[in-house]
N, C-alpha and C positions, 0 to 999 in steps of 0.2 A: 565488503558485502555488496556495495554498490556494483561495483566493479562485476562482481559474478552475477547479479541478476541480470546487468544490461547487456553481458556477453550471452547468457541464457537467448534473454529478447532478441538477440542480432540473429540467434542460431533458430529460434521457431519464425523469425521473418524468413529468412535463405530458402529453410524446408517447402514453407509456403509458397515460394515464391518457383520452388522449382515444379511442383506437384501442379503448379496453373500451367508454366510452361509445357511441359508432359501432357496435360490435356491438348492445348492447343493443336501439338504434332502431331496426334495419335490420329485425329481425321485425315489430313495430310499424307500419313503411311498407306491409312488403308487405300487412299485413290490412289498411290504410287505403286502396290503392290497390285492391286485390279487392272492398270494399264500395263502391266509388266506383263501380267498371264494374259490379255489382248493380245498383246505383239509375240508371245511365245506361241499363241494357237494361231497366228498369223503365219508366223515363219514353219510353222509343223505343215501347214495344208501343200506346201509344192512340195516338201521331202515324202508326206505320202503319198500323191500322185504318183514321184519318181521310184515310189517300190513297185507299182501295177506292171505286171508280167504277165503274158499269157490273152487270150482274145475278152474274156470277160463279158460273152457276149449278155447274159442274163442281169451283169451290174450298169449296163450300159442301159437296157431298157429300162430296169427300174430306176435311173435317172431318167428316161422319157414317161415316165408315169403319168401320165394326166386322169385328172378326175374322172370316175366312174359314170356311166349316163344313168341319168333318173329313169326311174319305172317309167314316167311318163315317156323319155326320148324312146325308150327299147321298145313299149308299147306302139309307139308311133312308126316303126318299121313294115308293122304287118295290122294295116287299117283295116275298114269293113269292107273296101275295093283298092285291089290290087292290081296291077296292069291291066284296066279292065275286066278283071274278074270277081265276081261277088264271094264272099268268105261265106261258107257252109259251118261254119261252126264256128264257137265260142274261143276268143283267145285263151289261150293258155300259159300262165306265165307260173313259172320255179324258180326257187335260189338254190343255192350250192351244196343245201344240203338232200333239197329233193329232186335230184338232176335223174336219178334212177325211174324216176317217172318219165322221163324221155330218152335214156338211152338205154335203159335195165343195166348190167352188169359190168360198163365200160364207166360207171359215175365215178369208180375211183381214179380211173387216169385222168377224167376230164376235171376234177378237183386237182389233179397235178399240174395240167397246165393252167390252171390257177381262176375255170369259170366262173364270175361270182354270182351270174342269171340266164334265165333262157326264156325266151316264148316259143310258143308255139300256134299255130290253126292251118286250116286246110280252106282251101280255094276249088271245090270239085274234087278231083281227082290225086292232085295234086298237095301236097304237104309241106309248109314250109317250117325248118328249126331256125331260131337264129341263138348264138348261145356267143355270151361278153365275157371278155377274158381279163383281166388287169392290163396287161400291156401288150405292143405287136409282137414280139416273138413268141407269147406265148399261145397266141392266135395262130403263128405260122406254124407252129409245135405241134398243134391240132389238128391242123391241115394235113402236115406231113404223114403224123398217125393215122389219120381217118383216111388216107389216101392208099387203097389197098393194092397188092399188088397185080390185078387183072385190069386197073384201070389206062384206059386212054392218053392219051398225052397231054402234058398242059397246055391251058389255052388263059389265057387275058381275055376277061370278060368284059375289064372297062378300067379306063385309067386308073391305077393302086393296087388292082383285085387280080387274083388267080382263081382260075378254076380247073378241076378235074372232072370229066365225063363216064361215070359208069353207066350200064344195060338199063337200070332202073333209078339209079338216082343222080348228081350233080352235088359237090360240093364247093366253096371258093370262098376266101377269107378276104377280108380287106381292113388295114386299120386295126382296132381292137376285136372284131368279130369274124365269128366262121359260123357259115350257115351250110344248111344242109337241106334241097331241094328234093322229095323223094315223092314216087307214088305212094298215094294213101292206101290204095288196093293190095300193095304189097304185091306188085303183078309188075313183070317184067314188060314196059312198053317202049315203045320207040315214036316221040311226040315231040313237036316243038316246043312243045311245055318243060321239058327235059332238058333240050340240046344246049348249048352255047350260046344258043340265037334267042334262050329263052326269054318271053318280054318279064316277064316274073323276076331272073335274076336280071336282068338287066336293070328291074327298077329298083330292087334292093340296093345293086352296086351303086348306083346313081345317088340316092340315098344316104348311103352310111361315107363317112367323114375318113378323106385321104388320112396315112400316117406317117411318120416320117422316113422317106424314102429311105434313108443312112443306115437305119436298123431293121429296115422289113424282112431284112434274108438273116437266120446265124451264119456269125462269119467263124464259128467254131466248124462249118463244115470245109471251108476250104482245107483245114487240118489233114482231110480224108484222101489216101491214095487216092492220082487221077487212073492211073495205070489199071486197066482189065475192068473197069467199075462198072457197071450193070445202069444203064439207061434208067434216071427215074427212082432209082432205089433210095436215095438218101433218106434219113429218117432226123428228126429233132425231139431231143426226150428230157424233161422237167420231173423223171421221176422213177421209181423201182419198177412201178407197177405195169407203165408202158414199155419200157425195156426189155423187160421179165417177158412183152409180149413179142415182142421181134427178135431177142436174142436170148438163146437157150441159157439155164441158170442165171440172164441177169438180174432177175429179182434176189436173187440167196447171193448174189455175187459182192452188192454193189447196193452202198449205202449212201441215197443222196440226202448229205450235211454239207452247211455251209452257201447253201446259193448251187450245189455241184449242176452242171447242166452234160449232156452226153450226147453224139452224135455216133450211126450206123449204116454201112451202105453194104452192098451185094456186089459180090468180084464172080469173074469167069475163071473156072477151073478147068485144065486141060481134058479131064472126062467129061467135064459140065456141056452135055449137046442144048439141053433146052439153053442155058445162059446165053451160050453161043448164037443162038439162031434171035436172041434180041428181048425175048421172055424174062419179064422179071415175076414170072411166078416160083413160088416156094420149090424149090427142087431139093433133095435127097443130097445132092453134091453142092449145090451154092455154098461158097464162102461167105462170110458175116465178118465184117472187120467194125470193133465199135472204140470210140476213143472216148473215155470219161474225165474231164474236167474237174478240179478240184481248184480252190484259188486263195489253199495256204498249201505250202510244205509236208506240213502235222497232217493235214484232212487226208492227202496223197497217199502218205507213208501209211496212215491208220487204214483203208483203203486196199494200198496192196497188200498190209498183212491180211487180211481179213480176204479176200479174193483169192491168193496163195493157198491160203488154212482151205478153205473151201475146194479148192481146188483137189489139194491132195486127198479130200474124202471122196474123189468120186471115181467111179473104177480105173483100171489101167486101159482099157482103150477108150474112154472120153477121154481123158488127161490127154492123151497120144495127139486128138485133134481139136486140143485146144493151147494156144500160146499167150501168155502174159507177159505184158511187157511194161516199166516205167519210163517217160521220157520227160522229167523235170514236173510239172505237178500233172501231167495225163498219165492215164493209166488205160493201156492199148491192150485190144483182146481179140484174138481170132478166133472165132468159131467153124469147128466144121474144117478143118485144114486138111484137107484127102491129101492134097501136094506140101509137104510142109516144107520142103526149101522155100516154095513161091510164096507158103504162107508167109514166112520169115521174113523172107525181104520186101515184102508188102509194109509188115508190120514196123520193119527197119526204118522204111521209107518217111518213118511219121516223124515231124519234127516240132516241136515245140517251141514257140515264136515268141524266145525272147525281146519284150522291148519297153523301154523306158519312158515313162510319158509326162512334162510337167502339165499341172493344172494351167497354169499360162506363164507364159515367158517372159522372166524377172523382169526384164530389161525396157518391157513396156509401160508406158505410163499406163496406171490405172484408172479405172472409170469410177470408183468406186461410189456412190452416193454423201456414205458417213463417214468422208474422208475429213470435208470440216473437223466434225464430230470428234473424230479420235485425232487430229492437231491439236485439237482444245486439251483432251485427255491426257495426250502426252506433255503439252507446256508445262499444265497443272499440276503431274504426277512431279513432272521434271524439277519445277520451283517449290513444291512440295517435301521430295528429297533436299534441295538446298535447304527453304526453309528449316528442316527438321535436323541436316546438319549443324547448323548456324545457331539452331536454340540449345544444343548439345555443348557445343563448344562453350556459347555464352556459360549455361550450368557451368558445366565441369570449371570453368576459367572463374566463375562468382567463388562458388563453393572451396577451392584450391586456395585463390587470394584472402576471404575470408577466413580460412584456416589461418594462412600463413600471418595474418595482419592480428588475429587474435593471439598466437603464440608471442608475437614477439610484443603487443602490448602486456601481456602476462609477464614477462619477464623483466619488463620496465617496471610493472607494481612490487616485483620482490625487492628492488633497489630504493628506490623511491616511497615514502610513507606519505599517505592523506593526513596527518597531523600538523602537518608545517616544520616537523622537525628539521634540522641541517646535520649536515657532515664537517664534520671539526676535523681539521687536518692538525699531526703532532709533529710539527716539525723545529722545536727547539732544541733539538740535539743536533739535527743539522745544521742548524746556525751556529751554532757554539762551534762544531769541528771545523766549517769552513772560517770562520772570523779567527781560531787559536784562543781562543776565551778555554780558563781552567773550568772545570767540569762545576758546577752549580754544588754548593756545600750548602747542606740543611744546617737549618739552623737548631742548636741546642736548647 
């Protein structure tokens, strides 16, 4: 009875004794399992870099995002006096959603290229927009589109900015902004208020904050045939509704998901006289070649079904001069193809710019700040795992020996009695046989 209470006692000790160990470990796991999934989102970030294909011009920028300027900065563009001229009226300032108050019926492109404010006032005559974009390219985006096709050539108004010269207005982006410099009158004039040499835009540009030169241009247009392209034509599109305006069907065409960004320019066609003579106005025979960006596979493929499907609903000679084409995630379109060999090999000509890029190069020491930080993380997890080996083993090796040390003291109790009894050995029959003694006769 003894015996089994104090084996009972041994076996709620061990239990005990492991259910503390088991606590101990259990903090131990968990920092060993958090510095594991650290060093696995470590080692994922260069094998994602290494899948980026294609220009990316729009993931690029929105890595150069920088903060928005306060009402007050945007305010501060267009004071009470401006290049010496006194402001005739009240500023004017809008957000994104009431941009139709300054441009009526273009608000929904200019929410594509992502405006998220504008002011506005007038200086006499003279009327100045200035309207803030999220990032530079979508500022350049703006440009591109606002830049119609009767306008002037471009000109550099001041270090970072471009401008274009129309009859009646001026417009030039620089940085996150594009402004737009028009008479108030709505009256065609020809003034230095106007020109290139304006002191107005001059102090604007002066003014608004360089941006990073690397990403001021899309580098999705170098995509674009150089071959027969029409002086000035290039176009930057962040969206249905601006596309839809410079190339036929591309609103029903072309669904921009995913980040999609799009570029379009104007080719000379062998009847094409206006293109020829240097005119990028809208002509009857210009070619339209547009190349749409997607930057998954899936986005692509959904893309060209849907542009195809489209395609085939629309009579047999639009079909005739229009060509679709895939070239790995762009989706290439000619419109308007009067020559359709020339459109063909135009279209041929576009190649998509496979290339692989790591975030940085294993091979360099890191700068990293929390580099201490996670040494610490890793030892800890590290000795953490040992530890929690080591108390495992202890268990398991306590637990196993005190089995094995209880079984075999049980088996000594079946032999052995607590009473003090002995074991009597019967060995006088063997003595008898080895001595030759007659067998033991009972007595009568």
């Amino acid at each position: 009875m003894m015996l089994e209470r104090r084996t009972m006692h041994s076996k709620k000790q061990i239990s005990i004794l492991s259910a503390i160990i088991l606590m101990l470990m259990a903090p131990l796991a968990g920092i060993a399992q958090q510095a594991a999934q650290q060093s696995g989102a470590q080692q994922a970030a260069p094998q994602a870099g290494a899948q980026q294909a294609g220009s990316g011009d729009k993931q690029k920028a929105g890595a150069e995002v920088v903060p928005l300027a306060s009402g007050t900065q945007l305010v501060n563009l267009l004071p009470d006096s401006l290049a010496g001229l006194r402001a005739t009226t009240e500023l004017k300032q809008v957000g994104r959603d009431n941009l139709s108050d300054l441009v009526g019926d273009k608000a929904p492109v200019y929410r594509e290229y992502y405006v998220t404010s504008a002011v506005s006032r007038e200086y006499g005559r003279v009327r100045v927009d200035v309207f803030e974009t999220q990032h530079q390219l979508a500022a350049f985006g703006l440009f591109t589109f606002d830049s119609a096709a009767d306008s002037r050539n471009p000109r550099e108004l001041e270090r970072g900015s471009e401008g274009v010269l129309f009859d009646d207005h001026l417009v030039f982006y620089k940085g996150r902004f594009f402004v737009r410099i028009s008479d108030a009158t709505h009256r065609s004039i020809h003034s230095t208020l106007l020109g290139y040499d304006s002191p107005i835009a001059r102090a604007l540009a002066a003014e608004i904050k360089s941006g990073n030169p690397a990403i001021a241009r899309a580098a999705l247009l170098d995509s674009l045939p150089a071959s027969g392209m029409v002086a000035d034509s290039q176009r930057y599109f962040l969206g249905p509704e601006s596309l839809g305006s410079y190339v036929e069907h591309g609103r029903d065409m072309f669904d921009f998901a995913g980040d999609t960004e799009a570029v379009a320019a104007q080719y000379n066609q062998p009847d094409d006289k206006s293109a020829a003579a240097g005119s990028v106005a809208a002509s009857p025979q210009i070619l339209k070649i547009a190349i749409v960006e997607y930057h998954t596979p899936q986005f692509a493929t959904d893309a060209m079904t849907r542009a195809t499907g489209y395609l085939s609903s629309l009579p047999e000679n639009e079909q005739q001069q229009i060509i679709l084409k895939r070239v790995g995630n762009y989706v290439v379109e000619a419109v308007n193809a009067r020559d359709r060999a020339m459109a063909e090999s135009l279209v041929n000509s576009v190649q998509y710019p496979y290339t692989v890029k790591w975030l940085r190069n294993p091979l360099w020491p890191t700068n990293d700040p929390f580099r201490v930080q996670k040494a610490a993380q890793m030892l800890v997890s590290t000795f953490g795992l040992l530890g929690l080996i080591l108390g495992t083993v202890l268990v398991v090796g306590s637990v196993f020996g005190t089995t094995i040390f209880l079984k075999r003291r049980k088996r000594q109790q079946e032999v052995f009695s607590d009473a003090g009894g002995m074991l009597r050995l019967d060995i006088d029959q063997l003595e008898t046989a080895m001595l030759g003694l007659p067998p033991h006769r009972s007595e009568e």
